[in-house]
N, C-alpha and C positions, 0 to 999 in steps of 0.2 A: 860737722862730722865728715871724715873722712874713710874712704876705704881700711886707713891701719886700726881703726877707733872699733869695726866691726866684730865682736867678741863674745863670748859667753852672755855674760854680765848684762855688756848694753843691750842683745836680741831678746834677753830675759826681761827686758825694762821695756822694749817696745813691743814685743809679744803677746804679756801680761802674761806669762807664764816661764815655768824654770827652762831653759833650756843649758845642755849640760856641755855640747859642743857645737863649734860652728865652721863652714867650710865656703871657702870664698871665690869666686872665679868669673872674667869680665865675659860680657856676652855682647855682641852684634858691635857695631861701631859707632854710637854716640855721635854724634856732630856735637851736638848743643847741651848734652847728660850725660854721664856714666852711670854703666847699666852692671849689674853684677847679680849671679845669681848667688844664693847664700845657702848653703844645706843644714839644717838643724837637727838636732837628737835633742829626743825631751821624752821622758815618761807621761808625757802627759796625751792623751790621745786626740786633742783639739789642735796641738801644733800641727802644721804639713812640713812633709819632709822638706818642702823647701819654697823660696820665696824671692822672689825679684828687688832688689832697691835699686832708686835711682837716686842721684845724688849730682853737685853740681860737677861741669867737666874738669878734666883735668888741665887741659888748654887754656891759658889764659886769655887767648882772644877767646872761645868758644865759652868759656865761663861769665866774661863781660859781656857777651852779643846777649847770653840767655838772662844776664839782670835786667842789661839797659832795654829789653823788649819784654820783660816781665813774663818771658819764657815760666821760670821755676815759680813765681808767683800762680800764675793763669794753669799749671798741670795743677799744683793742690789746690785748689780751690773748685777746678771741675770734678775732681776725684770726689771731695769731701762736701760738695754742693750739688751739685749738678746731675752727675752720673746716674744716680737710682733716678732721675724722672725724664732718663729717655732708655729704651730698648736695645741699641745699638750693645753688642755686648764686648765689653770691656772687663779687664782683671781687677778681681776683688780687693778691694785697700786697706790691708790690715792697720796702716797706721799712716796719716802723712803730717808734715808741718812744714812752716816758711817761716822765717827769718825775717823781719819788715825792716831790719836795721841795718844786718850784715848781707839778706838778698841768698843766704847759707837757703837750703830744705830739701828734705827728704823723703821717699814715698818706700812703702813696706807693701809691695803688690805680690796678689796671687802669682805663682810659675805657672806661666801654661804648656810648657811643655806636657805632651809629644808635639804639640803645634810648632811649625817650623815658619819662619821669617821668610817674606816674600825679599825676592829682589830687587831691587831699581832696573839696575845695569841689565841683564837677560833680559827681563820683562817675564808676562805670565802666561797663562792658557787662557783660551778666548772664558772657559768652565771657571776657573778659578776668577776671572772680571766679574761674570755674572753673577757669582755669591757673593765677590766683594761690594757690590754696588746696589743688590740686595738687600745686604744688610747695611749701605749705607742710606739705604732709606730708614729704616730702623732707630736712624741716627734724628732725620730730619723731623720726621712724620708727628711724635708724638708733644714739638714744640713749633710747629707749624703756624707761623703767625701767631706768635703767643707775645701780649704786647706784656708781660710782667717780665722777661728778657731784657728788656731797658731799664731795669732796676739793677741789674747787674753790669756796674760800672766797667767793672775788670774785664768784660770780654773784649776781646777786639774783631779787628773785621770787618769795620764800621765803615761808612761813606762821609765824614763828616767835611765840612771844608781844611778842618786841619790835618782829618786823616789824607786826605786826597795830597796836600801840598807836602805834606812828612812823603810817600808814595814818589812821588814827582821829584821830588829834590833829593830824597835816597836814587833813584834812578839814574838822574844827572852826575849824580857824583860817582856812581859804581859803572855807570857803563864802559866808558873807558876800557878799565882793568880789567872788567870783564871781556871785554875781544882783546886785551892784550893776551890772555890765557886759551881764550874759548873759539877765537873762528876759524882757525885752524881744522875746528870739529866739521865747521857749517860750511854749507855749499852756497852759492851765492844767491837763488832765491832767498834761502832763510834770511841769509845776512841782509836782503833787501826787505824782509818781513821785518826784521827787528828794528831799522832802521825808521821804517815808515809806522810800523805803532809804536816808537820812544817819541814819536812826534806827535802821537792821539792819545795820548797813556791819561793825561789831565780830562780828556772825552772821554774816554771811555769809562774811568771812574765815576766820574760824573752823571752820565747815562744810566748807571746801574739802579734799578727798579724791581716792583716785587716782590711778594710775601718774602718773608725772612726768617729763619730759624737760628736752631744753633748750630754751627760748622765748624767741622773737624779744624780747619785751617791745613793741613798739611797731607792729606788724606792719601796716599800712596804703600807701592809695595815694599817698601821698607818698614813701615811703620802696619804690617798690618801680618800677622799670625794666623796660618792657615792650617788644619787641622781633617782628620776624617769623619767628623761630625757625633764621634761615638767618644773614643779615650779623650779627645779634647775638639771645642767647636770648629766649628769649618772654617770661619774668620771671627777676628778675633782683633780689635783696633785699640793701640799702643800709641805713646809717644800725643799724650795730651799736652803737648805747649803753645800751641796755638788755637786756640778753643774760640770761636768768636760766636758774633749775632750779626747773620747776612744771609747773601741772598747764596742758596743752597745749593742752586748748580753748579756753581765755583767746585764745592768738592768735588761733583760727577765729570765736569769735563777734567777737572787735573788728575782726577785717578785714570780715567782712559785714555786722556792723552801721553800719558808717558807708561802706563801701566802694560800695554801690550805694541809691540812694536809695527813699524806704522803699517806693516804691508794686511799683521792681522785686525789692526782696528778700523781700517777703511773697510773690511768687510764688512765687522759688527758695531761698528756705530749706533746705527739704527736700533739695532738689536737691545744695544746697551743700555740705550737711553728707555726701549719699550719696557725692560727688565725695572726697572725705576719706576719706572712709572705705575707700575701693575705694582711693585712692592708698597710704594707710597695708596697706592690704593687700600689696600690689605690693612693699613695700617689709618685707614679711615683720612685719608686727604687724596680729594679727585681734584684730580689736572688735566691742562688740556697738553697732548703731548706734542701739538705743533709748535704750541707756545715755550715747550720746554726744550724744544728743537730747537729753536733760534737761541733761547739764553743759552744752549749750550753751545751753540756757534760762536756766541760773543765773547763767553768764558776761558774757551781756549787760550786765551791770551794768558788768566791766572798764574799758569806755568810759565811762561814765558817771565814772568813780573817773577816767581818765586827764583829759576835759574839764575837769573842776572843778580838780584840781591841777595839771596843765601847766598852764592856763592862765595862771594866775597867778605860776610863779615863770620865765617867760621873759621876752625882751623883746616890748613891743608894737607892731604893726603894723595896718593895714588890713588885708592877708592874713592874719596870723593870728586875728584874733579871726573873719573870716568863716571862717577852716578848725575853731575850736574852738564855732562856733556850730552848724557843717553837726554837727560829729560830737556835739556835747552833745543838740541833738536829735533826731539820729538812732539815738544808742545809747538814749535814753530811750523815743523812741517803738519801739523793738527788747523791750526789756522790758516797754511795755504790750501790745504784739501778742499776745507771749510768756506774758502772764501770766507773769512771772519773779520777782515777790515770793512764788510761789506753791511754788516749787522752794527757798528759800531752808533 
């Protein structure tokens, strides 16, 4: 299915009810999906005026990154598995399916506007971190060491020795192209941060320990819907193609390290991580918050490993490279603050 395939007819067949017209128009910028919202008319009073699909991208490299990593796999499958037994609040799935032959699927999600899309590139409010990471406890809390997660083959995330080596040898081959494009952006600390953990990246995989949950995989302000808590929630986490079973600070340090820019996250740091910590509480999982200090000193890197390899097997844009430029230096400059070679 494609965006022209969108019609009367077919919304009436994925609905389960008559819709009599339909209105089509793309939203945000898709790296790895095409997002579109769709407006419906229906007599029937259980349609909503309107609904989100995603569908695969229209980029043919951007369309093959998201099979060959089982991106459009791993979003329906969390939507239609996963999603009702954790809290973290995500939009309602009126309808999803994949494809296991053609790799083709499509997800028929709640609109949540009036909630507006956070940005990569600007960055947020120290206020808007704080509920983002809030409720990304939300996320973690209520599979917290749940060892029936390992029944579910399809997550990734994983530490195994071939995910480490797949990890290692993506890197080897992408770094290159990426400073052919990217250091430009970087000042020469970074470029000696990056330098020196492409040379510990198999260590530090390696190292990684620790209850484990389910993770967002990509958990940033792109991918995350902020709202006034009233016409629609205050956050609101989108864009499930990377759904894994790991160790859970990965998403806390990638959403602050690139989510507020560096001069306001070296203030709240501390802060950010204590906000997490008190939410995960709430949510019936006590931790110790020293201990969740250094995993999140060591995670910093996360960003770093996602800049360097995103970047390079999507399509290119002007928006994008300014969004993997903001976060390649801001996860790098997150790990010199951090002294985070130091934790490895």
């Amino acid at each position: 299915m494609g965006p022209d395939d969108i019609n009367a007819d077919q919304m009436s067949e994925l609905m389960g009810a008559e819709i009599t017209a339909v209105t089509t128009g793309r939203i945000g910028d898709g790296l790895v999906g095409l997002n579109l919202r769709v407006g419906l008319e229906s007599a029937d009073p259980s349609v909503p005026a309107s609904v989100v699909i995603k569908l695969p991208s229209l980029d043919e490299t951007s369309r093959a990154t998201g099979m060959a990593l089982r991106n459009y796999e791993r979003e329906v499958k969390f939507y239609l598995g996963v999603a009702e037994t954790v809290d973290i609040r995500v939009p309602h799935c009126h309808h999803g399916a994949w494809n296991e032959t053609s790799g083709d699927f499509i997800l028929v999600l709640e609109d949540m506007a009036p909630a507006e899309q956070g940005d990569q590139v600007t960055g947020c409010t120290p206020e808007m971190a704080i509920a983002a990471v809030e409720e990304l406890a939300k996320l973690h809390a209520p599979r917290w060491d749940d060892p029936t997660l390992d029944e579910l083959d399809w997550l990734g995330g994983r530490t195994t020795p071939e995910d480490i080596a797949g990890v290692v040898g993506l890197w080897a081959m992408f770094a290159p192209s990426f400073l052919e494009t990217y250091s430009r952006h970087l000042d020469a600390p970074q470029l000696d941060m990056l330098g020196a953990f492409g040379e510990r990246i198999e260590e530090w995989m390696s190292a990684r320990s620790g209850p484990k949950s389910i993770t967002h995989g990509d958990y940033r302000l792109d991918n995350l819907l902020f709202g006034d808590g009233a016409s629609a929630p205050s956050v609101t986490a989108v864009d499930w193609q990377t759904p894994g079973h790991g160790a859970p600070i990965v998403d806390l340090a990638y959403f602050c390290g690139a989510g507020l820019v560096p001069e306001e996250r070296r203030i709240h740091d501390h802060a950010l991580v204590g906000s997490y910590v008190s939410a995960l509480g709430t949510g019936g999982v006590d931790v110790d918050e020293a201990w969740v200090w250094e995993q999140y000193r060591r995670e910093t890197f996360a960003g770093v490993v996602m800049a360097v390899i995103a970047s390079q097997v999507v399509g290119e844009s002007e928006r994008s490279e300014a969004m993997f430029a903001a976060m390649a230096t801001r996860h790098l400059q997150h790990a010199i603050d951090l002294d985070s070679l130091a934790v490895i």
